[in-house]
C-alpha positions in Angstrom: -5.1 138.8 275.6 -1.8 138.6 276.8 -1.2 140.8 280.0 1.7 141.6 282.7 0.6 140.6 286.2 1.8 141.6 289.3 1.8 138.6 291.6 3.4 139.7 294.5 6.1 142.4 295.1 9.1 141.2 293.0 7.3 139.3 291.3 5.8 138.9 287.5 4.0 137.0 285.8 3.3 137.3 281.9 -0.2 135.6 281.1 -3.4 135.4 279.0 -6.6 136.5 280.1 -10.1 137.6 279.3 -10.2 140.8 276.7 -12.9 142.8 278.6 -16.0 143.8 277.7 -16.9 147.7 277.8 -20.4 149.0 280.1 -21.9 151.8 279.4 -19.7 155.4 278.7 -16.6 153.0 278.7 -13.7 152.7 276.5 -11.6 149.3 275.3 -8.2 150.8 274.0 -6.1 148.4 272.0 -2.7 149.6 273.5 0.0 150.9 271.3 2.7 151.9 273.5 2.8 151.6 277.7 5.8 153.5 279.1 7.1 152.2 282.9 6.9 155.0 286.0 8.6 155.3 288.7 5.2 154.2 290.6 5.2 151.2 288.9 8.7 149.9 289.8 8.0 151.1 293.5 5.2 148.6 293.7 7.3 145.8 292.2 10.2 146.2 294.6 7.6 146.6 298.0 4.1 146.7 296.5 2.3 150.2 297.0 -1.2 150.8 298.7 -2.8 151.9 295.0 -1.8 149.2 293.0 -3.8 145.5 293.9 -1.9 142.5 294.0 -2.4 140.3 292.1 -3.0 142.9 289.6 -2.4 144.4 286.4 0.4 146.6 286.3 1.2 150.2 284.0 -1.0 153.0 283.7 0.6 155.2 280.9 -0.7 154.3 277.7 -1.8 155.8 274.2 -3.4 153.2 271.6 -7.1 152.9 269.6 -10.5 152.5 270.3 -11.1 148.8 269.8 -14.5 148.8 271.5 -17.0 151.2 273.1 -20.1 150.9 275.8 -23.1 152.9 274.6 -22.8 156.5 275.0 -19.3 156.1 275.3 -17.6 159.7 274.0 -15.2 157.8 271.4 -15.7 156.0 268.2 -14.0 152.3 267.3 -10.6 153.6 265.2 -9.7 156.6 266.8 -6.4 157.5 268.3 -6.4 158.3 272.1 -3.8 159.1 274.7 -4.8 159.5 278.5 -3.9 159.4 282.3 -5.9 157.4 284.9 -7.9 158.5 286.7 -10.3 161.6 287.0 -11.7 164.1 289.5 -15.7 163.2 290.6 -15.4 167.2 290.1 -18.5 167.4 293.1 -16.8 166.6 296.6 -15.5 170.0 298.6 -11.8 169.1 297.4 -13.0 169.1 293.8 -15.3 172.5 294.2 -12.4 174.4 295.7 -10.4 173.5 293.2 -8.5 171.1 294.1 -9.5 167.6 292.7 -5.9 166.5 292.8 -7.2 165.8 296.3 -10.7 164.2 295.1 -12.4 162.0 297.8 -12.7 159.5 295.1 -10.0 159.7 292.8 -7.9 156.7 293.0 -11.5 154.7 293.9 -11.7 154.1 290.3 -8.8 154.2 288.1 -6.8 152.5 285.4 -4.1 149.7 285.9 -3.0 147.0 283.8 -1.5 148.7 280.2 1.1 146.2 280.0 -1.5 144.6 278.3 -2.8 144.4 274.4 -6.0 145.9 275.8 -7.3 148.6 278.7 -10.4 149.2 279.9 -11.2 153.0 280.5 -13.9 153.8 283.2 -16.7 156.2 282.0 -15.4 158.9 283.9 -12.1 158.5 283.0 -13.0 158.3 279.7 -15.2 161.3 279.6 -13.0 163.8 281.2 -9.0 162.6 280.8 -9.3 160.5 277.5 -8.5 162.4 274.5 -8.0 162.4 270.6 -4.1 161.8 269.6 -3.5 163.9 266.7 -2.0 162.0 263.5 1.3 163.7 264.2 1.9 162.7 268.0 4.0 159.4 268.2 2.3 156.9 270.5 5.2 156.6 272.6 5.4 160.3 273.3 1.4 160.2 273.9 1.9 157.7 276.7 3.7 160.3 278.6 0.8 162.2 279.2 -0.1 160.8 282.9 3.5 161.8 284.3 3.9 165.1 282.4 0.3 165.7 284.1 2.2 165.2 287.4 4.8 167.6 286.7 2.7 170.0 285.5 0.2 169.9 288.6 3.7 170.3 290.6 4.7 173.3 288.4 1.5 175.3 288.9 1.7 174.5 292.6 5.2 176.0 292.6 5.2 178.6 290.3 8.7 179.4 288.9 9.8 182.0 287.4 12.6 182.8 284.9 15.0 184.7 286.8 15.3 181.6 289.1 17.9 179.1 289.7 16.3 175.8 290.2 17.4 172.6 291.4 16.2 169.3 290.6 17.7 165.8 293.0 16.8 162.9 291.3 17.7 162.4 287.5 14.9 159.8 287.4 11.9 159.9 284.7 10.3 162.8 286.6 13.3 164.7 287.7 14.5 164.7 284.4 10.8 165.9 283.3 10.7 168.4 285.3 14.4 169.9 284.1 13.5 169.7 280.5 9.7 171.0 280.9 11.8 174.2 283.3 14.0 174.5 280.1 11.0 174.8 277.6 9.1 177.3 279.6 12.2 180.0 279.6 13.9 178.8 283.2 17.3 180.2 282.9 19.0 178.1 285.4 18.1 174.5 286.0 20.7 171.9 287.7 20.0 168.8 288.0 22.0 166.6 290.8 22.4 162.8 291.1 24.8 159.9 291.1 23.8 158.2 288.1 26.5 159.3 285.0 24.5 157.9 282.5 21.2 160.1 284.0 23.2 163.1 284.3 24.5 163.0 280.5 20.7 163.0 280.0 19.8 165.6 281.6 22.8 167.5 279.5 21.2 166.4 276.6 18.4 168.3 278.0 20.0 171.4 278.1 20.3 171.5 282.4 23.7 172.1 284.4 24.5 168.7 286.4 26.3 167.8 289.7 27.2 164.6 291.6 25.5 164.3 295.0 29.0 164.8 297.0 29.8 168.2 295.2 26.3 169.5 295.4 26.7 168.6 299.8 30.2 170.1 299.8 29.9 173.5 297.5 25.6 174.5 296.9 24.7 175.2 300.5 22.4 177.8 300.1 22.7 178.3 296.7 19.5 178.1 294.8 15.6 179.7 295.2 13.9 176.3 294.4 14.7 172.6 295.3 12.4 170.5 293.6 13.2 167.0 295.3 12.4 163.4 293.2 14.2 161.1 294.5 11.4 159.6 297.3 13.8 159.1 299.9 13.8 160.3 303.4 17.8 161.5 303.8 17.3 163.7 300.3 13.9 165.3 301.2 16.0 166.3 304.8 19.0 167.3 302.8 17.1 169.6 300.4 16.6 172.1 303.0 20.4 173.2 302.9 20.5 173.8 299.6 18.0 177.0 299.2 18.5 180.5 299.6 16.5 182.8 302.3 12.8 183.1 300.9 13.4 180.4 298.9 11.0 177.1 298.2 11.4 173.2 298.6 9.2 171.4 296.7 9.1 167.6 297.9 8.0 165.6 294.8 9.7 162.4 295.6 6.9 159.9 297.8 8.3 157.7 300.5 7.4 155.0 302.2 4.4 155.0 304.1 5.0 155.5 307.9 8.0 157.8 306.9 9.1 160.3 309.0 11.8 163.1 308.7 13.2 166.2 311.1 13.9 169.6 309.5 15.8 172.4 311.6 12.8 174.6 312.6 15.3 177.8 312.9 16.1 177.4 308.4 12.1 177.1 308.2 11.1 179.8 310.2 13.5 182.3 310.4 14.6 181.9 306.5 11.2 181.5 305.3 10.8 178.7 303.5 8.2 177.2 301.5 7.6 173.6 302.0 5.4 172.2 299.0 4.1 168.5 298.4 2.6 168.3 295.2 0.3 165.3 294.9 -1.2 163.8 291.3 -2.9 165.7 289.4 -6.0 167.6 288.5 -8.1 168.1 284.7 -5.8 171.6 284.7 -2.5 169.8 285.0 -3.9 167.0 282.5 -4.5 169.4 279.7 -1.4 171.8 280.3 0.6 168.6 279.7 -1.3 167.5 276.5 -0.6 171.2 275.3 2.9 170.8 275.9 3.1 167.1 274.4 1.5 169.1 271.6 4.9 171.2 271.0 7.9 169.6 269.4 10.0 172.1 271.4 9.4 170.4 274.9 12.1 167.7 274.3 11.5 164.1 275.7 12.8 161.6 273.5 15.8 160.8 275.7 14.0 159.8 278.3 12.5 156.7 276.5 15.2 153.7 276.6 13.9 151.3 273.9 10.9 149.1 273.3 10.0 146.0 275.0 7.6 142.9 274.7 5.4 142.1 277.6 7.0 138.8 278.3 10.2 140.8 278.9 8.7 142.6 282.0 10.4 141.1 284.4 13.9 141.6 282.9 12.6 145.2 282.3 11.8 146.1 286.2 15.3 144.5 286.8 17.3 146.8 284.3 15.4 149.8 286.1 15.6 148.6 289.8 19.5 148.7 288.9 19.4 152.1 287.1 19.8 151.0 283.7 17.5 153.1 281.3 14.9 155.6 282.5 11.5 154.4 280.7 11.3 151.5 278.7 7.9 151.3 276.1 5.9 148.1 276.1 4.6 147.5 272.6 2.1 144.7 272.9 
């Protein structure tokens, strides 16, 4: 089959190799449509600490059942959508509910959908694989993994409609996270960023936008949540003076490991305010994004930026490491 290989950071390599062979409770998926993440291009630019090189590379997908192990939960012909990895749902972070944490999580997970075919891992399969109903595209069901993300971040925060919210980073996420805010009632979302293109986006997604400068010179103080997605050190400090008294910070964005960034103790303490770090996802998250996948009215269609054959990968991670498109669909 062919497959998109990650050699080494910043570099691709589009090849053919074995189709593999499903064990027992596992699932062979004949993708249909891989969408790119944020995650993804990270490792290409610097590698990341999840994602083995050399390696396959993508892990949102939606496609058929080519092939099953015994006892697998799925039949050969039926339309699935999933994320990648699941809970073991019986370490202490799993039975106090919060698996998003799970000892064992990322021990077995699924990489490599820039591919014609996946492998899904029995657990995976049994607990975040899932029927894609006749009327779900397969490019909207291969957003499932990071609408799971947002929606574990969501419950963690907890907005509410009389809010004003702030998203930094009109990436695939940010702009997820603005458009999901919109569909659940939010009646103030602004999104801030220097990308034009992004920003007319996340108008199209009915949110208020700012440039970067502006939002440093004029919204000090200004709203009751900053939810911040742009991974970078400078932004996660900055986000701070841009909520109220009371108010919460939720730091989406990852950085690099070994990070480190300085907050003025007096704005945290004395103004109360709640630092949150939302991390992955657990099976709540998973199936609150599938519902709202489910329902036309959650609007993501702008964030997909054309299709793509696997041996344009490379060309692909390029247009996205210089901010051109937000998520581009491999169709293998």
């Amino acid at each position: 089959m062919e497959a998109v290989i990650l050699e080494a950071p910043g570099q691709l390599a589009h090849r053919r190799v074995p189709i593999p062979v499903p064990q027992a409770g596992e699932v062979l998926v004949r993708v249909q449509a891989a969408t790119t993440c944020g995650t993804d291009l990270k490792a290409y630019l610097r590698g990341h600490p999840q994602i083995p090189m050399p390696g396959g590379l993508g892990h949102e997908y939606s496609g058929v059942v080519a092939a099953v192990g015994p006892h697998a939960p799925f039949t050969v012909g039926e339309e699935v959508m999933g994320v990648h990895s699941a809970p073991c749902q019986t370490c202490a972070w799993c039975l106090r509910d919060q698996e998003n944490l799970c000892e064992s999580i990322m021990s077995t997970k699924v990489l490599g959908a820039y591919a014609e075919y996946l492998l899904i891992p029995e657990h995976v399969a049994r607990l975040n694989l899932f029927p894609k109903p006749p009327g779900l595209s397969f490019e909207r069901a291969a957003l499932l993994e990071p609408l799971a993300c947002v929606a574990q971040g969501i419950e963690l925060a907890a907005p509410t409609s009389n809010q004003s919210i702030l998203v930094i980073g009109p990436g695939a996420i940010g702009l997820m996270f603005a458009s999901v805010l919109h569909f659940l009632g939010i009646a103030e979302v602004t999104v801030a960023g220097r990308n034009p293109a992004r920003l007319e986006i996340a108008k199209r997604l009915s949110a208020r936008t700012v440039e970067l400068p502006e939002l440093c010179e004029s919204y000090q103080g200004a709203f009751d949540m900053v939810i911040e997605c742009t991974g970078r050190e400078e932004i996660w400090e900055k986000s701070l003076d841009f909520v109220t008294r009371g108010g919460k910070v939720v730091l989406f964005g990852g950085c690099p490991a070994g990070s480190t960034v300085t907050f003025d103790t007096r704005r945290v303490h004395y103004d109360q305010i709640t630092l949150i770090s939302p991390f992955h996802f657990g099976t709540r998250a998973v199936r609150k994004a599938r519902e709202w996948l489910l329902d036309e009215r959650l609007v993501l269609d702008p964030l997909l930026s054309g299709e793509r054959r696997l041996d344009e990968a490379a060309q692909v991670f390029d247009d996205l490491r210089e901010g051109r498109g937000i998520k581009y669909v491999f169709k293998p």
